[in-house]
C-alpha positions as CSV (number, residue, x, y, z in Angstrom):
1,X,-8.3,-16.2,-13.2
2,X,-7.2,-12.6,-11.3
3,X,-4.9,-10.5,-12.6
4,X,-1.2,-11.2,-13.6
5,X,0.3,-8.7,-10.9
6,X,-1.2,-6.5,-8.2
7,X,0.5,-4.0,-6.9
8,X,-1.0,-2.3,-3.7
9,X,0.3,1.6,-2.4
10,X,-1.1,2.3,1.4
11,X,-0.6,5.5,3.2
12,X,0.4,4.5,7.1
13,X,-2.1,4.9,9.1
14,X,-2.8,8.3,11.1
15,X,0.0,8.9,13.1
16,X,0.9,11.3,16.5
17,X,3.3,14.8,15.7
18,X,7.0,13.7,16.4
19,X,8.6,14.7,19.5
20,X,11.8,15.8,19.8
21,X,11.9,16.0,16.0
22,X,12.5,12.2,15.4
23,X,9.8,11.5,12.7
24,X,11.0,8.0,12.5
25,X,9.5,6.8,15.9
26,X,6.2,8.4,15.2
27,X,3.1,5.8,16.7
28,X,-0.4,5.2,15.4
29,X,-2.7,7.0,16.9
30,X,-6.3,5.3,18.0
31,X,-7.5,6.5,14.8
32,X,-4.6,5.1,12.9
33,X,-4.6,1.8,14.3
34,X,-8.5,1.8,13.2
35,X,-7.9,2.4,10.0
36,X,-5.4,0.2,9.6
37,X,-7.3,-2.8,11.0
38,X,-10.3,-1.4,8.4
39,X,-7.9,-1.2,5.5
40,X,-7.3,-5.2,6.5
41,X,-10.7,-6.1,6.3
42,X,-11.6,-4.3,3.3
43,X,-8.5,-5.9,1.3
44,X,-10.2,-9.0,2.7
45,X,-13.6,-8.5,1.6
46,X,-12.2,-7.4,-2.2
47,X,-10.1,-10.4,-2.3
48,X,-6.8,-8.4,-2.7
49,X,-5.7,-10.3,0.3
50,X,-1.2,-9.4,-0.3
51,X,1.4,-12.2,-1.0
52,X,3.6,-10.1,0.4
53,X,3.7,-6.8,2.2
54,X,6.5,-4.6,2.5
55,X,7.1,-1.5,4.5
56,X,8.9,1.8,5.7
57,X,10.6,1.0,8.9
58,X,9.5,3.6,10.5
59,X,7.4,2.6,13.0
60,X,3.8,4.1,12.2
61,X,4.5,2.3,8.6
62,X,5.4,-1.1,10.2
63,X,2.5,-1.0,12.9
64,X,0.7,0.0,10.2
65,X,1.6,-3.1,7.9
66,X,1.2,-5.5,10.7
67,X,-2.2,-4.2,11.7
68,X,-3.2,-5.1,8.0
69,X,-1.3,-8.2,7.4
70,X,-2.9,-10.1,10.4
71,X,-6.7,-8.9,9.3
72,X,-5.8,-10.3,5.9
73,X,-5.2,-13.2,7.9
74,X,-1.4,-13.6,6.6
75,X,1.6,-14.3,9.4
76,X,4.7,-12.2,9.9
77,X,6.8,-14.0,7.9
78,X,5.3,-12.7,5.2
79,X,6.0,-8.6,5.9
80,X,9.0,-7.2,5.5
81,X,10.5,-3.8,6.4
82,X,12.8,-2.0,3.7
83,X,15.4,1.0,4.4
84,X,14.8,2.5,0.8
85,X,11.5,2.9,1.2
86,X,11.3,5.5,4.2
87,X,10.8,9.3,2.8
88,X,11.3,7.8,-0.5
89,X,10.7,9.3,-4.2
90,X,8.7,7.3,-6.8
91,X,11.3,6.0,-8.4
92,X,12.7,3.9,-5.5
93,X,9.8,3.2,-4.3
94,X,9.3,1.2,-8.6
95,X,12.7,-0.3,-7.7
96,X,11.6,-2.2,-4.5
97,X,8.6,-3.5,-6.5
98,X,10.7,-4.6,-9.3
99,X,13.0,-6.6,-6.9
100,X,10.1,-8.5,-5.5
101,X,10.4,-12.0,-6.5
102,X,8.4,-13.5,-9.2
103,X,6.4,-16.0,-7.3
104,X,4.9,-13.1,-5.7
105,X,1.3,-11.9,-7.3
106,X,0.5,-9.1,-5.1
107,X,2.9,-7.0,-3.5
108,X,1.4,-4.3,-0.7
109,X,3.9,-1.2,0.0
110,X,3.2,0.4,2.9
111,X,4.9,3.9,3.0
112,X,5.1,7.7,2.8
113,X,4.2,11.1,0.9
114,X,4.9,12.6,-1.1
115,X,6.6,9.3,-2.8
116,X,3.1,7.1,-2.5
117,X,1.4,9.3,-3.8
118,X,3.2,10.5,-6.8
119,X,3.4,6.9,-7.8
120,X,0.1,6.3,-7.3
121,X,-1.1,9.1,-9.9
122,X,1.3,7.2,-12.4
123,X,-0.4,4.3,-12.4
124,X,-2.8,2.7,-15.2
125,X,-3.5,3.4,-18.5
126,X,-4.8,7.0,-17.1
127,X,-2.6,8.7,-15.0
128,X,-4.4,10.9,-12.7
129,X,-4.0,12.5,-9.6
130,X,-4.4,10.3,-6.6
131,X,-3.0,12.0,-3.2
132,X,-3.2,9.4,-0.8
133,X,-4.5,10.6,2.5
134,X,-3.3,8.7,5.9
135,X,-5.4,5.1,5.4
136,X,-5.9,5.4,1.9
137,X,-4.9,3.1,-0.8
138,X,-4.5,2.7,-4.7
139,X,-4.1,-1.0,-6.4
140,X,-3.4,-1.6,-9.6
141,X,-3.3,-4.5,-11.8
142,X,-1.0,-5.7,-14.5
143,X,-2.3,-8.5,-16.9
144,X,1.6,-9.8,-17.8
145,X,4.8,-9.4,-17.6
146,X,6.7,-10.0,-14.0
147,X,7.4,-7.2,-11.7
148,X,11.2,-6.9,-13.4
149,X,9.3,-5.9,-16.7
150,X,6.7,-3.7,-16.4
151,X,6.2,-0.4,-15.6
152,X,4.0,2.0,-13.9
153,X,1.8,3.5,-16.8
154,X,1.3,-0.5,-18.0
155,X,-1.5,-1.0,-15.5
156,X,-4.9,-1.9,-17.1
157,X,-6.7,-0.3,-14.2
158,X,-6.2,1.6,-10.7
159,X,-8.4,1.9,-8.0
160,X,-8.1,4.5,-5.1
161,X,-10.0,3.6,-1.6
162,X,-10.4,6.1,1.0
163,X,-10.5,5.4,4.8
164,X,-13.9,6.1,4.3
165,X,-14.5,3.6,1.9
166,X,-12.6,0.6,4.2
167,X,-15.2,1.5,6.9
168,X,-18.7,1.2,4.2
169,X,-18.0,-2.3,3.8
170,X,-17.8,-4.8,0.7
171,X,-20.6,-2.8,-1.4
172,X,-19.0,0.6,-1.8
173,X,-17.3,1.3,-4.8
174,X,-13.9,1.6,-5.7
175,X,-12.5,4.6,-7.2
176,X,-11.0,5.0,-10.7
């Protein structure tokens, strides 16, 4: 049996400067999109294939989360875009994974730094830095309690994959 509760963070992919000073609208870049459809494949080939996936709505989160939900083989119905989470701070970004309904296993939030990342470092039993450069990712797992009840720090492990790691297939190793 897998675990109780995954929760995956992923850093949009790589995305062009903003124009006009409206970071919102920002698009993937060629790079970005690559990554993103890598990041798919490598969820794929780990088996951490999300219930769910919810992102930013800005749009180089939500291309981003698209790309990845259709190589993980899931339809749109399944990603979601949520205000809160654009620029947001740890701690709302924790509040949109405790709203997420119970029947959900694994929850994927696509999103932004500095917010990602200083979640990220709080997860698992050993917190630890984990700056999550565009692409990157870091899943943890829970073995109980539903998304309501637990918290960061509760995780029984967390594992950080780089863009680079997406691209060396199923045998590379994940990071602690």
């Amino acid at each position: 049996m897998g675990p109780h509760r995954r929760l995956t963070l992923l850093r949009h992919g790589q995305a062009h400067p903003a124009v006009d000073g409206d970071d919102r609208v920002r698009a993937l870049t060629k790079r970005g999109v690559r990554q993103a459809e890598a990041v798919g494949r490598r969820l794929r080939a780990l088996g951490w294939v999300p219930d769910l996936v919810v992102a930013s709505p800005a749009t180089r989160t939500a291309a981003t989360a698209e790309i990845v939900a259709r190589a993980c083989g899931l339809g749109a119905r399944r990603v979601f875009r949520a205000e809160p989470l654009y620029g947001a701070d740890p701690g709302t970004i924790w509040r949109v994974v405790a709203d997420t309904a119970p029947e959900v296993r694994h929850v994927l939030i696509c999103g932004h730094n500095p917010g990602l990342s200083e979640l990220a470092s709080r997860l698992g039993p050993r917190p630890e830095s984990r700056h999550l450069g565009t692409g990157a990712l870091a899943s943890a797992v829970w073995d109980r309690g539903g998304w309501d009840e637990i918290d960061p720090g509760d995780a029984v492990r967390c594992d950080r994959e780089e863009p680079e790691d997406h691209a060396a297939g199923p045998a590379c190793r994940a990071h602690d």
